[in-house]
PyMOL commands that place a pseudoatom at each C-alpha (Angstrom):
pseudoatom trace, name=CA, resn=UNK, resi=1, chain=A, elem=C, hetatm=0, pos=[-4.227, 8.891, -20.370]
pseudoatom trace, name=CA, resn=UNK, resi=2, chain=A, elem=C, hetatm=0, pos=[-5.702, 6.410, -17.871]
pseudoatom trace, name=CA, resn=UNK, resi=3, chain=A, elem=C, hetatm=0, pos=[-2.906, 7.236, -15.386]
pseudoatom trace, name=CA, resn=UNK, resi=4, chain=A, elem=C, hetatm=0, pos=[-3.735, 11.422, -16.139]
pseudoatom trace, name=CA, resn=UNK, resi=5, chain=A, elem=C, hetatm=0, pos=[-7.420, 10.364, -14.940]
pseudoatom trace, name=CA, resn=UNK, resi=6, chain=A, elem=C, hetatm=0, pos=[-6.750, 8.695, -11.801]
pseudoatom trace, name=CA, resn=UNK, resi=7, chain=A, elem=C, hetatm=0, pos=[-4.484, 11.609, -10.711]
pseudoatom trace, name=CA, resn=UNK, resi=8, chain=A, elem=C, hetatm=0, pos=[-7.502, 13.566, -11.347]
pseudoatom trace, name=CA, resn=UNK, resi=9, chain=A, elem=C, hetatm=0, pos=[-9.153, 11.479, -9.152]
pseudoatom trace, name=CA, resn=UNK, resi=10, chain=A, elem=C, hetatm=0, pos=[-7.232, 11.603, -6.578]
pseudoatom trace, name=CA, resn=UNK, resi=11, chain=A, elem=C, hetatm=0, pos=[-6.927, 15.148, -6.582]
pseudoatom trace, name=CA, resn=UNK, resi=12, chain=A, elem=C, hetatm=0, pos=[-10.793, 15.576, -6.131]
pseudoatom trace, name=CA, resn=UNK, resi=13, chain=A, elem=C, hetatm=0, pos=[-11.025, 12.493, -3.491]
pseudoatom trace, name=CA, resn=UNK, resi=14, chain=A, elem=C, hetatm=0, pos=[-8.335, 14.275, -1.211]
pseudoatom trace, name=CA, resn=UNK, resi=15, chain=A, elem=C, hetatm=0, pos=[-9.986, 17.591, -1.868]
pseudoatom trace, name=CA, resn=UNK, resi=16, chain=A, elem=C, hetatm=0, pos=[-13.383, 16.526, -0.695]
pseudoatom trace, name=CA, resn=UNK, resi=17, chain=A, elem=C, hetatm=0, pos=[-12.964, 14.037, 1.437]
pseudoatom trace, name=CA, resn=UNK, resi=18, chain=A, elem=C, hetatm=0, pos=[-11.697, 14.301, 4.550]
pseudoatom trace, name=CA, resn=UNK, resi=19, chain=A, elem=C, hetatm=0, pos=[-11.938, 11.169, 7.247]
pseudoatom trace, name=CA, resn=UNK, resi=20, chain=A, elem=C, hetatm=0, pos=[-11.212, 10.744, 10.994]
pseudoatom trace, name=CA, resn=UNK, resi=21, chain=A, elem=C, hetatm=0, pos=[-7.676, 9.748, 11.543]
pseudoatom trace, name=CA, resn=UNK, resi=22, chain=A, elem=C, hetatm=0, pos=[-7.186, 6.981, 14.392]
pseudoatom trace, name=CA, resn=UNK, resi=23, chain=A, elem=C, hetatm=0, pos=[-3.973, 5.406, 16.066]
pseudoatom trace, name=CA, resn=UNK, resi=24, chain=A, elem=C, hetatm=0, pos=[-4.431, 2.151, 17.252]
pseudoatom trace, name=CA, resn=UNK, resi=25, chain=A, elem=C, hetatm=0, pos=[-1.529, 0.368, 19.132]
pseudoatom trace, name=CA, resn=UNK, resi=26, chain=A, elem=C, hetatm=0, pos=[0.203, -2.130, 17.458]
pseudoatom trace, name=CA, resn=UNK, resi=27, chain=A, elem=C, hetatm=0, pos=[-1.118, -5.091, 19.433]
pseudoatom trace, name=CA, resn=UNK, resi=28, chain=A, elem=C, hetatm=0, pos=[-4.810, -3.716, 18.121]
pseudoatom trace, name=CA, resn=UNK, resi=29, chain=A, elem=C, hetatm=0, pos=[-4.023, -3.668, 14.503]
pseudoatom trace, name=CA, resn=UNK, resi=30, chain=A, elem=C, hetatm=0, pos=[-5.073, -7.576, 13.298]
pseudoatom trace, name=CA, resn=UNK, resi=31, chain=A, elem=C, hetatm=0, pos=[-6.063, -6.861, 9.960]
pseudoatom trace, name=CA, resn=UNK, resi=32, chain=A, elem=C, hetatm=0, pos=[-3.389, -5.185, 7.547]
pseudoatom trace, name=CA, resn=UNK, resi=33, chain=A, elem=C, hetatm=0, pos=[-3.677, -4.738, 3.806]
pseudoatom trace, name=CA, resn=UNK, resi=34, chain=A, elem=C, hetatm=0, pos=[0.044, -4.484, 2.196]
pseudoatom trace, name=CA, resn=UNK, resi=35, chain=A, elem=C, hetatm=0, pos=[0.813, -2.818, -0.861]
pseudoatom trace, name=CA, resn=UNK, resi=36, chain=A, elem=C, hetatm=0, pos=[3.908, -2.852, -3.139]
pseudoatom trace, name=CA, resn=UNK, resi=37, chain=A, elem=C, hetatm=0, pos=[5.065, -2.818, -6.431]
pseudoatom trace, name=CA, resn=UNK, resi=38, chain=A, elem=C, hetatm=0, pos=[6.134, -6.724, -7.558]
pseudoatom trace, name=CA, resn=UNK, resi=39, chain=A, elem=C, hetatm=0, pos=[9.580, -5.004, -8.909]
pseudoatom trace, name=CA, resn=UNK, resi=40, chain=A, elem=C, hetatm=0, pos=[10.210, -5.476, -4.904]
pseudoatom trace, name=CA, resn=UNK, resi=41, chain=A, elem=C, hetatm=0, pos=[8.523, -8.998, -4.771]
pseudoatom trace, name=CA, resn=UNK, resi=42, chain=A, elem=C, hetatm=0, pos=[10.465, -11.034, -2.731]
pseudoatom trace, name=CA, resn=UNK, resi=43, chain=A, elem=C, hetatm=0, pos=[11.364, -8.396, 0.005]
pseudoatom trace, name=CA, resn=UNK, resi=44, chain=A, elem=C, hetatm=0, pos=[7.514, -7.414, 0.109]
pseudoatom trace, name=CA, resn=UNK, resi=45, chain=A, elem=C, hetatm=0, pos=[7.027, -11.229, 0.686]
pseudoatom trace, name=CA, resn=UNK, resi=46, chain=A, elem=C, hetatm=0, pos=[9.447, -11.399, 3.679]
pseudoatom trace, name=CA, resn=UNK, resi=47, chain=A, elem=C, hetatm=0, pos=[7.492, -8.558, 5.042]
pseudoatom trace, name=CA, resn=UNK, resi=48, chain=A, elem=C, hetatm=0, pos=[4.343, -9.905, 4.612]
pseudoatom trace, name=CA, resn=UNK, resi=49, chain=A, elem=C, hetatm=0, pos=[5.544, -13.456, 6.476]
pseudoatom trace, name=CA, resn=UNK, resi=50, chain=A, elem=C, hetatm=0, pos=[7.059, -11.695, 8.908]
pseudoatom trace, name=CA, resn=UNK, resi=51, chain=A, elem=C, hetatm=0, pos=[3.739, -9.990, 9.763]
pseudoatom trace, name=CA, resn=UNK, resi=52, chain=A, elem=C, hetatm=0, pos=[2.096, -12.803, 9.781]
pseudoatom trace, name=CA, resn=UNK, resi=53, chain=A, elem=C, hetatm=0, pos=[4.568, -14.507, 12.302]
pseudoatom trace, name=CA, resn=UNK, resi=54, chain=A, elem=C, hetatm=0, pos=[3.423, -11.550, 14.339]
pseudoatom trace, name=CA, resn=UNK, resi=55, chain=A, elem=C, hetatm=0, pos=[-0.512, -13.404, 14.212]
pseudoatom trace, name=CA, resn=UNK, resi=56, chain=A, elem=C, hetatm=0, pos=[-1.726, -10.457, 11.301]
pseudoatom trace, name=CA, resn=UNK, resi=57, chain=A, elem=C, hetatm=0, pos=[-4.110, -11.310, 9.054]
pseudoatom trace, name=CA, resn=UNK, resi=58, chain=A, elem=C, hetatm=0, pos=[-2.455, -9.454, 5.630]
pseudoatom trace, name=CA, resn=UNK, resi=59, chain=A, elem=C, hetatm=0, pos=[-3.951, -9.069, 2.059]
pseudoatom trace, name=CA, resn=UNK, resi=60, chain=A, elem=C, hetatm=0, pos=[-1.669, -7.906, -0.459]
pseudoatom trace, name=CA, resn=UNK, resi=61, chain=A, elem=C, hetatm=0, pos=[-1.969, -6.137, -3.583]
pseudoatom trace, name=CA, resn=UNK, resi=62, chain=A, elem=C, hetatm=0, pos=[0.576, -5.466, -5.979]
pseudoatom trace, name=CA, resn=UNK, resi=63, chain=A, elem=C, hetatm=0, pos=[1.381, -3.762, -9.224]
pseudoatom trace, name=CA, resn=UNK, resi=64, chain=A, elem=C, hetatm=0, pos=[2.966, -5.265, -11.932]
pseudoatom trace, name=CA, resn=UNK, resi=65, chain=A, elem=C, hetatm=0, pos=[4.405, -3.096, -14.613]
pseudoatom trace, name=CA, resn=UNK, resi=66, chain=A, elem=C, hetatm=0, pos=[4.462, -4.238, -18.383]
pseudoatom trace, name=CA, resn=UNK, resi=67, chain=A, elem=C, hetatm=0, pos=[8.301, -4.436, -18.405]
pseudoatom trace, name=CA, resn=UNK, resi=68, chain=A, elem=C, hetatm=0, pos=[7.915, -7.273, -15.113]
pseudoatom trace, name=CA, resn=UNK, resi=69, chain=A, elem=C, hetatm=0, pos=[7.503, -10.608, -17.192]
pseudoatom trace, name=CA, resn=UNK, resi=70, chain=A, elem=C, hetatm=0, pos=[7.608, -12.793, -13.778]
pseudoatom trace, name=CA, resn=UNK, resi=71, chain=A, elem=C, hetatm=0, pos=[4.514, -15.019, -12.985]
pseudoatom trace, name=CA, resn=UNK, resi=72, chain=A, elem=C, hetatm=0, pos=[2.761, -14.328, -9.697]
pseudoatom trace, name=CA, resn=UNK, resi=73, chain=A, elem=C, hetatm=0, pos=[-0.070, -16.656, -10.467]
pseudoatom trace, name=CA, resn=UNK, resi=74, chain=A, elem=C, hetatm=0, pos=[0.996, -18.947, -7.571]
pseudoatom trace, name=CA, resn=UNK, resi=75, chain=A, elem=C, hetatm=0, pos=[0.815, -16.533, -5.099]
pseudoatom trace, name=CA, resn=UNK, resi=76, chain=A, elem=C, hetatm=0, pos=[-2.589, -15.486, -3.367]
pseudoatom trace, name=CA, resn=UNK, resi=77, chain=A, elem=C, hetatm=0, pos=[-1.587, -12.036, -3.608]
pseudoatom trace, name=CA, resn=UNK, resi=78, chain=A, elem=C, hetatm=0, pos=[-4.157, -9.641, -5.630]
pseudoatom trace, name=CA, resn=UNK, resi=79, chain=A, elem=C, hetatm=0, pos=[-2.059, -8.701, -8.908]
pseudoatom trace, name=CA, resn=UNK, resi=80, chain=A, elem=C, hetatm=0, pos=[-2.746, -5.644, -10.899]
pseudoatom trace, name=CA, resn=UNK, resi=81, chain=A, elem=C, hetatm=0, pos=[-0.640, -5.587, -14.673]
pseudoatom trace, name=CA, resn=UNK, resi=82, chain=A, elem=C, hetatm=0, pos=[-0.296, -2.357, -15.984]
pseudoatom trace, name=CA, resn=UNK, resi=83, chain=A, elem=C, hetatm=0, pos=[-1.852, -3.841, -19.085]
pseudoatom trace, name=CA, resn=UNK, resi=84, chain=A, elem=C, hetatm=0, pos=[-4.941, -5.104, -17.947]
pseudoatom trace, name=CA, resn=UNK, resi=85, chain=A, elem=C, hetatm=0, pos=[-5.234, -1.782, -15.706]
pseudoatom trace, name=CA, resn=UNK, resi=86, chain=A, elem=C, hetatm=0, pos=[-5.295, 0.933, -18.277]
pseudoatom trace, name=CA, resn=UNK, resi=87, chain=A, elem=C, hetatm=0, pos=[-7.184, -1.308, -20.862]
pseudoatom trace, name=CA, resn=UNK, resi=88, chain=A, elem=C, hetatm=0, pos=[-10.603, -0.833, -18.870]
pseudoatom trace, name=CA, resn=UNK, resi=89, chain=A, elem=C, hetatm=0, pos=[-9.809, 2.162, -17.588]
pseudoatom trace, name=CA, resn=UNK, resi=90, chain=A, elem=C, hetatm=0, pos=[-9.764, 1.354, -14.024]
pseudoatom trace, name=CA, resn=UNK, resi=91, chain=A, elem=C, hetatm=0, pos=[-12.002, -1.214, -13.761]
pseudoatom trace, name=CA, resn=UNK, resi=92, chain=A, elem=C, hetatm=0, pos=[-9.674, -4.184, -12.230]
pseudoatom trace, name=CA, resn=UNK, resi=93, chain=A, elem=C, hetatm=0, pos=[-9.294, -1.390, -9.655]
pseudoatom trace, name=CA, resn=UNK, resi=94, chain=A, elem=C, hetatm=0, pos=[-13.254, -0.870, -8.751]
pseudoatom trace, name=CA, resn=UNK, resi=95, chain=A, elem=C, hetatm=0, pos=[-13.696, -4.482, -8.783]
pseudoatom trace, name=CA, resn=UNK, resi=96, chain=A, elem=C, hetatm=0, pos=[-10.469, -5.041, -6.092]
pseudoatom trace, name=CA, resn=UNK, resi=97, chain=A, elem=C, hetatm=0, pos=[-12.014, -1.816, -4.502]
pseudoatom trace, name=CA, resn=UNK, resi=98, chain=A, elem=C, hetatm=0, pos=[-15.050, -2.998, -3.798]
pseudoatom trace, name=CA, resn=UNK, resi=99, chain=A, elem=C, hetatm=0, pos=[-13.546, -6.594, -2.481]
pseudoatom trace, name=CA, resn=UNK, resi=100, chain=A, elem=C, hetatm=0, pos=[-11.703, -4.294, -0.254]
pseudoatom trace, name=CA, resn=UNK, resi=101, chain=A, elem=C, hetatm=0, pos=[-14.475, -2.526, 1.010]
pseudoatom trace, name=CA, resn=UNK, resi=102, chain=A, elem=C, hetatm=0, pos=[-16.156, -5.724, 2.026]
pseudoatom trace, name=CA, resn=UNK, resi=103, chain=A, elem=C, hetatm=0, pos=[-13.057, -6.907, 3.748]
pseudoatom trace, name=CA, resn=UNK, resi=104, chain=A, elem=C, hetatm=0, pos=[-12.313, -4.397, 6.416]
pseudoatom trace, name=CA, resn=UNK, resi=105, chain=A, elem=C, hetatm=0, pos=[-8.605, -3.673, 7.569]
pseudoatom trace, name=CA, resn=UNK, resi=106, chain=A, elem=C, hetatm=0, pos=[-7.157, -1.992, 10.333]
pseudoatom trace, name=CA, resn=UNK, resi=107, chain=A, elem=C, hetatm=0, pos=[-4.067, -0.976, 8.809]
pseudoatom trace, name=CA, resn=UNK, resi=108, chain=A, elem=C, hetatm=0, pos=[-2.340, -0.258, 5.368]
pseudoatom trace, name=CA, resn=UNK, resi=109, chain=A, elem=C, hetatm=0, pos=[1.308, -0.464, 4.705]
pseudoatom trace, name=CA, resn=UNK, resi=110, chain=A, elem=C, hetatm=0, pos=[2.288, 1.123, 1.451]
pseudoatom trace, name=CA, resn=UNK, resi=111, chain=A, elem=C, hetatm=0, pos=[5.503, -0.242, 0.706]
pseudoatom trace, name=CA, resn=UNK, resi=112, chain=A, elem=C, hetatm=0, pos=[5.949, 1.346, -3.065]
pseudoatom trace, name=CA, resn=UNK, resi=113, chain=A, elem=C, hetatm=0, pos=[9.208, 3.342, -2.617]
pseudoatom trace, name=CA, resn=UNK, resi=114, chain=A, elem=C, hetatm=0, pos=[7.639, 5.779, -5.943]
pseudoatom trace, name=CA, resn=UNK, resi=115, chain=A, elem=C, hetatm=0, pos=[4.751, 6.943, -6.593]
pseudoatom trace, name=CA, resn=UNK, resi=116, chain=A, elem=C, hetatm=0, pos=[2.484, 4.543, -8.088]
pseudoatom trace, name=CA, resn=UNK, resi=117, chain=A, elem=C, hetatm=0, pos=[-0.840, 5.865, -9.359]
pseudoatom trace, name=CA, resn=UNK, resi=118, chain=A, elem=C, hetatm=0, pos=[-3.009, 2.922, -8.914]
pseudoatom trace, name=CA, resn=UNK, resi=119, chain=A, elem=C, hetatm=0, pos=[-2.021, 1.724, -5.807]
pseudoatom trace, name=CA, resn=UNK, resi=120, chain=A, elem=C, hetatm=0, pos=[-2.531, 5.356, -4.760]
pseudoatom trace, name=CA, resn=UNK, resi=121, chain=A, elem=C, hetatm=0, pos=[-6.100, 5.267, -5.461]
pseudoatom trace, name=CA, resn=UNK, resi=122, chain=A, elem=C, hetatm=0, pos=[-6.584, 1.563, -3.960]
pseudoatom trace, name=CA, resn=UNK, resi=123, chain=A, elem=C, hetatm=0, pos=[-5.031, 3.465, -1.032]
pseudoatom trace, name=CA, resn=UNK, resi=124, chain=A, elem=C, hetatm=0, pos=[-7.352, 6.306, -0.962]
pseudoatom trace, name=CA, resn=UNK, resi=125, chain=A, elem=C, hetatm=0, pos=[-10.516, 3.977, -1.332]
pseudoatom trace, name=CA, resn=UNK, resi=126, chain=A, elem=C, hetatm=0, pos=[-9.621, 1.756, 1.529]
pseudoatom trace, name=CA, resn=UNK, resi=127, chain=A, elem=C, hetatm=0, pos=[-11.218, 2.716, 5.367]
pseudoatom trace, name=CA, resn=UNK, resi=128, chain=A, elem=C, hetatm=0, pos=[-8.301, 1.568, 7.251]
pseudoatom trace, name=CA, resn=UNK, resi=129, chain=A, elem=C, hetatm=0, pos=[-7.974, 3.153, 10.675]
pseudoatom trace, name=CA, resn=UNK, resi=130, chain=A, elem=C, hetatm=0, pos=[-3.975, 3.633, 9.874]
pseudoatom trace, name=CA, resn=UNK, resi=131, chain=A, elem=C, hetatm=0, pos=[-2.441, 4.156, 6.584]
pseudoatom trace, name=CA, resn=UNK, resi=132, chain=A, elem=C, hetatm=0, pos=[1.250, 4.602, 6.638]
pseudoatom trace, name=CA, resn=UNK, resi=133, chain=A, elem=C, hetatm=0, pos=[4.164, 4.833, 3.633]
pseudoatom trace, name=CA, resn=UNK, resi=134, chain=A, elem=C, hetatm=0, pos=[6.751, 6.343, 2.696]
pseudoatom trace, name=CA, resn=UNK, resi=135, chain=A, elem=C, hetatm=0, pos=[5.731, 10.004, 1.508]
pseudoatom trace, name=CA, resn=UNK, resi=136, chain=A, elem=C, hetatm=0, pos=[5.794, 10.784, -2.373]
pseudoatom trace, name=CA, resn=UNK, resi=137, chain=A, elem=C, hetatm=0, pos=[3.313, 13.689, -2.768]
pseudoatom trace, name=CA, resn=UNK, resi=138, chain=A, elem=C, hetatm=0, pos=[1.187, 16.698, -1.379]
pseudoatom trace, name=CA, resn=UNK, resi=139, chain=A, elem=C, hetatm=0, pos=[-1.761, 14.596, -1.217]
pseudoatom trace, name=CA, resn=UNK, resi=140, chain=A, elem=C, hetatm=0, pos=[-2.776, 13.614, 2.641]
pseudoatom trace, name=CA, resn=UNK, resi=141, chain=A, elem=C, hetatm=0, pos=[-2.682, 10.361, 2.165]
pseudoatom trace, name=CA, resn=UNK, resi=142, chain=A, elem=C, hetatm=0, pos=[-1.307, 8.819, 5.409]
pseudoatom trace, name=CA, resn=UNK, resi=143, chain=A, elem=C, hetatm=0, pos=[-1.828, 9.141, 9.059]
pseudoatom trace, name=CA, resn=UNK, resi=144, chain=A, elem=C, hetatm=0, pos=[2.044, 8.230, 9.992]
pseudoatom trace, name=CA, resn=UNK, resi=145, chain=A, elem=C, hetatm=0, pos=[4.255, 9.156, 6.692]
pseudoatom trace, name=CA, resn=UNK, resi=146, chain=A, elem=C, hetatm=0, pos=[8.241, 7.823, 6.639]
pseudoatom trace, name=CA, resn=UNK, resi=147, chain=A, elem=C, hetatm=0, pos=[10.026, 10.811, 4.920]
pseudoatom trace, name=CA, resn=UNK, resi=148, chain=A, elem=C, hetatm=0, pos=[13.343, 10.008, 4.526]
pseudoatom trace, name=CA, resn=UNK, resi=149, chain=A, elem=C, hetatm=0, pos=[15.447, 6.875, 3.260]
pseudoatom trace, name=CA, resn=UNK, resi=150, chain=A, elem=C, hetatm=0, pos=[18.856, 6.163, 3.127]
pseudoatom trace, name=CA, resn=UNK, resi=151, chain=A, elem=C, hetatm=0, pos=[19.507, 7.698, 0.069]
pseudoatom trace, name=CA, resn=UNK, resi=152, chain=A, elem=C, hetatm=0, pos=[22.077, 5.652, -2.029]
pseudoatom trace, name=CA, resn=UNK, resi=153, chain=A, elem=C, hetatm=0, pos=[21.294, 2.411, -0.576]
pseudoatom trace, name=CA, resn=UNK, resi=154, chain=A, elem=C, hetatm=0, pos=[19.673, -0.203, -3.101]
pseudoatom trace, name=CA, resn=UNK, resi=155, chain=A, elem=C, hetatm=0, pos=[16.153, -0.188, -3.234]
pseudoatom trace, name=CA, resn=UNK, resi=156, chain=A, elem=C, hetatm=0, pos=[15.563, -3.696, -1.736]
pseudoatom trace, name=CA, resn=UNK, resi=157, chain=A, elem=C, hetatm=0, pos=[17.221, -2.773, 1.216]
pseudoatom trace, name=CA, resn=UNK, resi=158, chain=A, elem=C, hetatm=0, pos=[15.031, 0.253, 1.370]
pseudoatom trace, name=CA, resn=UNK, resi=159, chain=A, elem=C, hetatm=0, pos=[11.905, -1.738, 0.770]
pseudoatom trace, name=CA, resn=UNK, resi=160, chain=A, elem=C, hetatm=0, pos=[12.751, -3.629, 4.032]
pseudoatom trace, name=CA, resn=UNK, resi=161, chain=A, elem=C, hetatm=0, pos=[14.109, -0.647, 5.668]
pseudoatom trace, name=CA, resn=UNK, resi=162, chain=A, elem=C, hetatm=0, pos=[10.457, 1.125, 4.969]
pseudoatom trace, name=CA, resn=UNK, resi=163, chain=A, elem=C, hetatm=0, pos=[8.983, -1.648, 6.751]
pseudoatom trace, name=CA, resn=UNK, resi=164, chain=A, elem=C, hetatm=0, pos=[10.594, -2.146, 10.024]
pseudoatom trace, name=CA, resn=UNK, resi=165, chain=A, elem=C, hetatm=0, pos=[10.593, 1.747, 10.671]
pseudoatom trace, name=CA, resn=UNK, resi=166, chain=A, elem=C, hetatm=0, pos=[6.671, 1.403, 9.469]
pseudoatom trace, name=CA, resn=UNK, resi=167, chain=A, elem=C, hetatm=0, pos=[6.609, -1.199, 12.218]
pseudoatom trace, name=CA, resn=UNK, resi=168, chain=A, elem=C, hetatm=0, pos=[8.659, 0.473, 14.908]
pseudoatom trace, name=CA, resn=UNK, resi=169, chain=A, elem=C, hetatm=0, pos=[6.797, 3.914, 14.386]
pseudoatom trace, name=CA, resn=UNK, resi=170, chain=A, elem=C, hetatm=0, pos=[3.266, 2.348, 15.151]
pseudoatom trace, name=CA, resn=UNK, resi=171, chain=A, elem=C, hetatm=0, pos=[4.725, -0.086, 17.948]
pseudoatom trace, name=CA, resn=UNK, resi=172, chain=A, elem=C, hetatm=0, pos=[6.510, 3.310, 19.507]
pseudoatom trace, name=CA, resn=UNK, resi=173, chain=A, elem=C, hetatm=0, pos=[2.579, 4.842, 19.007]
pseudoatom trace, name=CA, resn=UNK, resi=174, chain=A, elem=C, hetatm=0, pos=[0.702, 2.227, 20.906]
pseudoatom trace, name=CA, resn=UNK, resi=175, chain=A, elem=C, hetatm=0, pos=[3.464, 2.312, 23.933]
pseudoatom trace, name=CA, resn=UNK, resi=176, chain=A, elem=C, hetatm=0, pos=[4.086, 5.537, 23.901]
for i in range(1, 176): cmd.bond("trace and resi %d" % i, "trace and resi %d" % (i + 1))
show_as sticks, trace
zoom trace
């Protein structure tokens, strides 16, 4: 039910909404928010400190589905549980929303390699300049949008795959 009304959401945000769509180079973008699913924690972490060996300032915010029993507490990554998501019916989300809103970023890297309903409205909420992933739906959600995978490959290595071409893609933008 609570996932039925944030596709619903979603639907009518990317229906009426329609925002200017900017490329910065890569040496602009200082700011990046990060998103993943914590089923790909640790190669979401590597990408996150190897962004920030690059001198970006990242947030993260993950998603943590019921079945992932791992504690994240020690990170100072924004966690979402599936359980405490649905049982307020979104609000966890507004309440990371509006943080979001008062901490602008230049750039979002959606690194969930599914579709992942709540991330997907954090994403649509957020007034990046750049949004970039790896495209799941119809919806317009990104301004650069990876298509294709290697298919086959496990999905860690795709995780990191994801983003270095997210990476090379809006380096290859800025010096193009």
């Amino acid at each position: 039910m609570y996932e039925y009304i944030l596709k619903n959401k979603l639907k009518r945000i990317y229906k009426n909404k329609s925002r200017e769509k900017y490329f910065l180079n890569w040496k602009d973008i200082r700011t990046i928010l990060v998103l993943f699913d914590t089923s790909h924690f640790d190669e979401a972490t590597g990408f996150v400190n190897q962004l920030k060996k690059l001198g970006k300032q990242v947030t993260v915010c993950a998603y943590q589905k019921k079945d992932d029993k791992r504690d994240y507490s020690h990170t100072s990554y924004c966690i979402i549980s599936e359980k405490e998501a649905g049982k307020w019916f979104g609000n966890p989300l507004h309440t990371i929303i509006q943080g979001l809103e008062r901490e602008a970023v230049d750039a979002v890297i959606d690194l969930t390699l599914s579709r992942n309903i709540p991330l997907e409205y954090i994403l649509a909420h957020t007034s990046a300049f750049v949004k970039t992933g790896l495209k799941k739906t119809d919806f317009p959600q990104y301004d650069l949008a990876i298509t294709t995978l290697l298919i086959g490959e496990a999905e860690s290595y795709q995780v990191r795959e994801l983003g270095k071409q997210i990476v090379y893609y809006l380096d290859k933008i800025g010096s193009g």
